[in-house]
N, C-alpha and C positions, 0 to 999 in steps of 0.2 A: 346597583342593578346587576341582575347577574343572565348570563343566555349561556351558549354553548358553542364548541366547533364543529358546525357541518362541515364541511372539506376543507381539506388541506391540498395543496396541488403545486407542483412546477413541472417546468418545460427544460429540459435541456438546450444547452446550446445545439441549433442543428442547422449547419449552413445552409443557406438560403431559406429561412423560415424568421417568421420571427416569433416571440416569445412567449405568444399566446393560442389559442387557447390553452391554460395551465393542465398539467394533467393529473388525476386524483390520486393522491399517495394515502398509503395506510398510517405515516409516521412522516412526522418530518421536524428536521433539526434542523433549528434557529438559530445562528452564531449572529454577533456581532454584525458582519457584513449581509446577514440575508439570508434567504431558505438555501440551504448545502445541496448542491445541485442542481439549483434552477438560474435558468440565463435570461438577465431582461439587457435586451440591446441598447436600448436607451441612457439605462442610467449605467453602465457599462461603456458606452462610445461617450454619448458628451457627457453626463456629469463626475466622470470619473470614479465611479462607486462612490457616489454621495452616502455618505452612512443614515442620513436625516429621510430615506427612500430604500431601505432594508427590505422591505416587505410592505406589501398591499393587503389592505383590509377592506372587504364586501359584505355589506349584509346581507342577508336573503331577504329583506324587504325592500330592499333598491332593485334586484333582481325578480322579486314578484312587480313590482310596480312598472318595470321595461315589459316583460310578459304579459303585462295587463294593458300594454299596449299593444302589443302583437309582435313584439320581436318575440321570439323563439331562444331567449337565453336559459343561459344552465351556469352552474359553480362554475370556475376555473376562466369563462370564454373572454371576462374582462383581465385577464390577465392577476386576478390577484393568488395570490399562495395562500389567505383564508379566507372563508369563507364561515360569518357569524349567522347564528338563529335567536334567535329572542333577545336580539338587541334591536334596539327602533333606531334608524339611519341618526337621529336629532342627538341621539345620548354623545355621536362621533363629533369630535373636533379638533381641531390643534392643542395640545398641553393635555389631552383629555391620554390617562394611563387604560389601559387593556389588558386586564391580568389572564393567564391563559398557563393554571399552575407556575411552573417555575420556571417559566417565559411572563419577562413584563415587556412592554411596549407601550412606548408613546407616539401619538399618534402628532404627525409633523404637518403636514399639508393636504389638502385637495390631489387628487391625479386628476388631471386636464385628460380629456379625448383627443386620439391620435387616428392620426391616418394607417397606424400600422392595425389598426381594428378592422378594417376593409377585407384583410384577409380569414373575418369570419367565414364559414359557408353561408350563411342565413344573410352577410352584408353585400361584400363584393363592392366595386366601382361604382358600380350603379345608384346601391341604397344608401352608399358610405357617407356622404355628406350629409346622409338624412339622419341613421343612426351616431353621427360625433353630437350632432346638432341636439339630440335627444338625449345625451351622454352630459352634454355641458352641466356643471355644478354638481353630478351625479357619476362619477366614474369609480366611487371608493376613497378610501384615505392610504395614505403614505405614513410609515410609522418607523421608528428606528429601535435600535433594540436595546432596552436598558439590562435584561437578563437572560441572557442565551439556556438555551433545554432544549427538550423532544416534547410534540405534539401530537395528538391522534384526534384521530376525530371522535365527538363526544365529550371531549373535558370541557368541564366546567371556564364559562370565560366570567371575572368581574370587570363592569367600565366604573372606573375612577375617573372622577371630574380633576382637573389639573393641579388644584391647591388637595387633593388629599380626599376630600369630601366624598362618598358615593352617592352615585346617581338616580334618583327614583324616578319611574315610570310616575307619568303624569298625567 
């Protein structure tokens, strides 16, 4: 199966903020450890730079499907560094590779919804336990990086099923 990168995005470290929403870059380099310049508090404070949590992957049909409920999201506001198109949310899973040129990535875990999503403008205190609640099972994937490069928005992505296989729309 093949789709594409709409956004690319990080956030700098910037005290007292936290790490979202991502912000949209023209280019962005993928090392080993994660997007080069972008700060996620999280796997930064407790998991110690998990390398298995590199980088967050979103598709744009998880984010039409929150929009189609009335949240008012956009690329980057879940916190991920890409952001995929013509990939269907079902093709993502654990073991499943993400080719993205001469960045591969495989995709490690679920991201669980946090309380630091509160600080969208659109969420707040208020709506925050309503939008985690609507986040559950859906927040993107966690992927770690089997081959570090530069990315733009536009390259071509392939999803690789985890033994090797490609993945056909169904």
């Amino acid at each position: 199966m093949t789709g594409r990168v709409l956004q690319l995005g990080i956030k700098p470290k910037t005290p007292g903020e936290h790490g979202l929403p991502k912000h949209p870059v023209p280019e962005l380099r993928v090392t080993i450890q994660g997007a080069d310049g972008d700060y996620n508090h999280y796997r930064a404070t407790t998991l110690d730079g998990d390398p298995d949590q590199a980088i967050l992957i979103v598709t744009k049909e998880l984010l039409a499907g929150l929009g189609a409920e009335g949240w008012p999201i956009r690329p980057g506001d879940l916190g991920e560094n890409i952001t995929l198109d013509d990939v269907p949310e079902m093709a993502l899973g654990p073991g499943t590779r993400v080719e993205l040129g001469e960045v591969i990535l495989e995709v490690t875990r679920p991201c669980d919804p946090c309380t630091g999503l509160y600080s969208l403008p659109y969420v707040g205190p208020s709506r925050g336990p309503e939008f985690v609640r609507a986040l559950v099972g859906r927040r993107g994937w966690y992927a770690r990086v089997l081959s570090p490069g530069v990315l733009r928005p536009g390259f071509p992505v392939a999803v690789v099923a985890g033994g090797g296989a490609p993945i056909s729309r169904s």
